[in-house]
C-alpha positions as CSV (number, residue, x, y, z in Angstrom):
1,X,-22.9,30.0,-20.6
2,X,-22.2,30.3,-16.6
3,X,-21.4,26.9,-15.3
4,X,-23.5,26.1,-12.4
5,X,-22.6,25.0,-9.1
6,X,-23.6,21.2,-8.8
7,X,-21.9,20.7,-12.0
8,X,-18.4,22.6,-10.9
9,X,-19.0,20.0,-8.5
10,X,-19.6,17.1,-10.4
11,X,-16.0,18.1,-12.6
12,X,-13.9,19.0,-9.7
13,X,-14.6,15.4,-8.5
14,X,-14.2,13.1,-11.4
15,X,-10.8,12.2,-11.9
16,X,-9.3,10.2,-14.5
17,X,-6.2,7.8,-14.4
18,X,-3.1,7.9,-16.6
19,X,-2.1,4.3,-16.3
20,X,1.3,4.4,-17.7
21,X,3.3,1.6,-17.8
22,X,5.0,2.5,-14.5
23,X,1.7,2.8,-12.9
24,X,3.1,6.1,-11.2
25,X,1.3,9.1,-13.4
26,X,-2.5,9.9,-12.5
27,X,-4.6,12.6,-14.2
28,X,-7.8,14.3,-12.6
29,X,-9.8,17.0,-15.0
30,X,-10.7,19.9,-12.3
31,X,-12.6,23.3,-13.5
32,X,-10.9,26.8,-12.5
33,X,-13.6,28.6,-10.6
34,X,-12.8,31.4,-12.2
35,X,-13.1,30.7,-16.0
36,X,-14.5,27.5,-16.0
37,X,-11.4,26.5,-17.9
38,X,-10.3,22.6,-18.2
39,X,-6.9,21.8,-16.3
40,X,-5.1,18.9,-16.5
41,X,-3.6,18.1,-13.5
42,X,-1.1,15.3,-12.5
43,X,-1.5,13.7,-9.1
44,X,-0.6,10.6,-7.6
45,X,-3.3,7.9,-6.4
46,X,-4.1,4.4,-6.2
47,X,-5.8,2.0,-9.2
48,X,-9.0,3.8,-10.5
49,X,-11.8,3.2,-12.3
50,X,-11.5,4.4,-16.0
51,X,-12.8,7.6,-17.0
52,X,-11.8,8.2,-20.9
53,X,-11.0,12.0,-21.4
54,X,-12.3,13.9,-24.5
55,X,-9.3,13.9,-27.4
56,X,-8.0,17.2,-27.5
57,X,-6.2,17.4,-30.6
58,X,-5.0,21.2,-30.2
59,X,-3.3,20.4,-27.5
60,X,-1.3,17.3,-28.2
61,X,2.4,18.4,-27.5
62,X,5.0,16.9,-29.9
63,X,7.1,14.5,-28.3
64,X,11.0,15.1,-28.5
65,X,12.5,12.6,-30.3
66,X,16.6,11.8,-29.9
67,X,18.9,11.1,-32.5
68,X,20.4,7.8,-31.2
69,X,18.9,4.5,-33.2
70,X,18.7,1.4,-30.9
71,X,21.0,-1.1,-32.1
72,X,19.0,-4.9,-32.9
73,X,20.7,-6.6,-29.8
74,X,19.4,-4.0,-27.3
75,X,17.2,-5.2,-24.6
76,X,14.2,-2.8,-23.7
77,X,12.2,-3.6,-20.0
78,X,8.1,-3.1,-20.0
79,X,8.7,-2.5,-16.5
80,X,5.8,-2.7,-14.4
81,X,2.4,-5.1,-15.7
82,X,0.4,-6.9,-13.8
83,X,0.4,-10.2,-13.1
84,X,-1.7,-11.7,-15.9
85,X,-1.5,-11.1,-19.7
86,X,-4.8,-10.0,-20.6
87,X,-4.6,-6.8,-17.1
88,X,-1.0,-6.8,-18.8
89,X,-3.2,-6.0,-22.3
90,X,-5.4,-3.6,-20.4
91,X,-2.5,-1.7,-19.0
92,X,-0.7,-1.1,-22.4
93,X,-3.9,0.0,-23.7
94,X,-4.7,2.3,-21.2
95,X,-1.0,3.7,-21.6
96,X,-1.2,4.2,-25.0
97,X,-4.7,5.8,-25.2
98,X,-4.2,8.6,-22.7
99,X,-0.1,8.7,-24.7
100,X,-2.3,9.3,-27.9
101,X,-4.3,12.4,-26.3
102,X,-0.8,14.0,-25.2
103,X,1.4,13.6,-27.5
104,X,2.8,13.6,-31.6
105,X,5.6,12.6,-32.9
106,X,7.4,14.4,-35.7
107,X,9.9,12.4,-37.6
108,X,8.9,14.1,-40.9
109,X,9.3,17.6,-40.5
110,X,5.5,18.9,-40.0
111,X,4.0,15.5,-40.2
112,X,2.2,15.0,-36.7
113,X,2.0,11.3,-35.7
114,X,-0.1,10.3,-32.8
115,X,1.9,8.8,-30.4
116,X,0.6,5.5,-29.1
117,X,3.2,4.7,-27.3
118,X,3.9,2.2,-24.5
119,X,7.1,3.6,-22.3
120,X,9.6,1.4,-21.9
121,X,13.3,1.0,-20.7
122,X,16.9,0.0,-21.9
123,X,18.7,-2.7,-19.8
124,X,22.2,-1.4,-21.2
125,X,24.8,-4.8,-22.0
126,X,26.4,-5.7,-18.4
127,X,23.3,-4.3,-16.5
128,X,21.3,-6.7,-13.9
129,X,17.4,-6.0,-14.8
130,X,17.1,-4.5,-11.1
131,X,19.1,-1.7,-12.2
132,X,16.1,-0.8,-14.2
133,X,13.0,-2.2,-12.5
134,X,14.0,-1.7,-8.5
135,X,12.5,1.7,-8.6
136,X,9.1,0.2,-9.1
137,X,7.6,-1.2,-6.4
138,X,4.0,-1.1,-7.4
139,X,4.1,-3.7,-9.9
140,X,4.1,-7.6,-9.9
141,X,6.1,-8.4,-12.9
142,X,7.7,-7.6,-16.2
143,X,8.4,-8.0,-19.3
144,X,11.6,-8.2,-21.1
145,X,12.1,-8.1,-24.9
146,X,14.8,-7.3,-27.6
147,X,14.7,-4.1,-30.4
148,X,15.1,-7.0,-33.0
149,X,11.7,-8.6,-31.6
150,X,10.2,-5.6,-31.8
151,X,11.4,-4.6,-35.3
152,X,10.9,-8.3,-36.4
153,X,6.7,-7.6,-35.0
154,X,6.6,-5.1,-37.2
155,X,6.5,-2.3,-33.9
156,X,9.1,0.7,-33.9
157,X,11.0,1.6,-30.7
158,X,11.1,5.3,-30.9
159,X,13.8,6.8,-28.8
160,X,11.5,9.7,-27.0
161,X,12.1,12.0,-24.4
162,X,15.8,13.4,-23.0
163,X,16.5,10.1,-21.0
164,X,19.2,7.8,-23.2
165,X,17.4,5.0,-21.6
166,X,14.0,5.8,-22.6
167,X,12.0,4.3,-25.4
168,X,8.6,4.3,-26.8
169,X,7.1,1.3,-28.6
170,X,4.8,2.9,-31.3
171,X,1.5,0.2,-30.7
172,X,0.0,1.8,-34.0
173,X,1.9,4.0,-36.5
174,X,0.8,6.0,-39.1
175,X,-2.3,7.7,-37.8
176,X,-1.9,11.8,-38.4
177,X,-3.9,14.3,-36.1
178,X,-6.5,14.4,-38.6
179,X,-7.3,11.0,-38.9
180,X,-10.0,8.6,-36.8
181,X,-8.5,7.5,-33.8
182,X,-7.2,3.9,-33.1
183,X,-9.8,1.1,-32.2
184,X,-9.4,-0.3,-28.8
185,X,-9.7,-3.7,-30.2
186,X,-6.8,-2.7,-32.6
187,X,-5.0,-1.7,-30.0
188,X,-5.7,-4.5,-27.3
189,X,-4.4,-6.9,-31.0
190,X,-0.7,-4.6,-31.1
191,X,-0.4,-5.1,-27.1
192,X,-1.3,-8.9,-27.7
193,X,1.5,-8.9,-30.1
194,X,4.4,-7.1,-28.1
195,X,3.8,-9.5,-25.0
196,X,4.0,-12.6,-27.3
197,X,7.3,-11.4,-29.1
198,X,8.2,-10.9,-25.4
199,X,7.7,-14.3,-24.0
200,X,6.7,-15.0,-20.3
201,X,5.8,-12.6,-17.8
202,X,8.6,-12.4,-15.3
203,X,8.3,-11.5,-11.2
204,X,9.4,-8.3,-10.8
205,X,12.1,-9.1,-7.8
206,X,11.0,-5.3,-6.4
207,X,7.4,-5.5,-6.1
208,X,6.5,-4.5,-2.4
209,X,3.1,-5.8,-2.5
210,X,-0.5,-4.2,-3.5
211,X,-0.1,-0.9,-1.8
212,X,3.3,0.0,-2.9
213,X,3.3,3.1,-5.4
214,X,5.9,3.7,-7.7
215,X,7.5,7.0,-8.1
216,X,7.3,8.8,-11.2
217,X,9.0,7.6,-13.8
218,X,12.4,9.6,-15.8
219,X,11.0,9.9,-19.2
């Protein structure tokens, strides 16, 4: 059916924000003039207003997933939160809903999880915290918590992506391809959970004020 004009319109301009932990990654849906075909296109831009995007199952790429096992000890940074615990909540939400439409992870050969992952980094032994936060200007604080916390929470820290450093904390597990997706309230109760295994917001000693953007983060 040909797509008309006011509604190639109306697609071109909606646009839809990744909020990643980071607050760096954006998303806008856009429709190819020429096949009417959904893209999915990365761009940078400020806070906007929450657009959900349809789940597209096919498409979820499988997340590569590293070898290494994070020892108990190890300190992992939620970098960049707001500055209260309930936008803090929002943030992880929104981070792990838009990681659910991307990506699976598949530590079973063949078994597809959804990924509902928050992104977070290691702060190695010996390593000041604004070795890993000074990159990210955007955001007023942080949150700091340990792989024991986490484990102890009854969360997994899966070590995703080709960055050493680079973790994701798995806010529900077990949920296959085929199954319902996770409740927002569920999820809002698992972000709840991380932040009060993590203690007390901390001020991020980089933040550069409201209109600083971060750069894209190395996952």
């Amino acid at each position: 059916m040909a797509t008309t004009a006011r509604t190639r319109s109306c697609l071109r301009e909606a646009s839809v924000p990744a909020l990643v932990s980071g607050h760096t990654a954006r998303a806008r849906w856009s429709v190819d003039n020429t096949f009417g075909a959904w893209l999915n296109t990365p761009v940078r831009s400020g806070r906007l207003a929450v657009v959900k995007m349809p789940p597209s199952a096919r498409g979820r790429k499988s997340r590569l997933l590293r070898t290494d096992e994070p020892p108990h000890d190890l300190l992992v940074v939620i970098r960049a939160t707001p500055a209260d615990r309930e936008a803090a909540i929002d943030e992880m939400v929104e981070d792990a809903e838009l990681s659910s439409r991307q990506y699976v992870v598949e530590a079973i050969p063949k078994a597809r999880e959804v990924l509902y992952g928050v992104s977070v980094f290691a702060r190695r032994p010996g390593d000041d915290v604004a070795a890993v936060i000074d990159r990210f200007t955007g955001a007023p604080a942080f949150i700091e918590i340990t792989i024991g916390a986490l484990r102890a929470s009854d969360f997994e820290a899966l070590p995703t992506g080709a960055n050493v450093d680079h973790f994701d904390i798995q806010l529900i597990a077990g949920i296959r391809e085929q199954d319902p997706p996770a409740k927002t309230d569920s999820l809002r109760q698992a972000a709840a959970r991380v932040l009060a295994a993590g203690g007390p917001l901390r001020p991020n000693p980089a933040y550069a004020g409201g209109t600083a953007e971060s750069p894209r983060e190395d996952r």
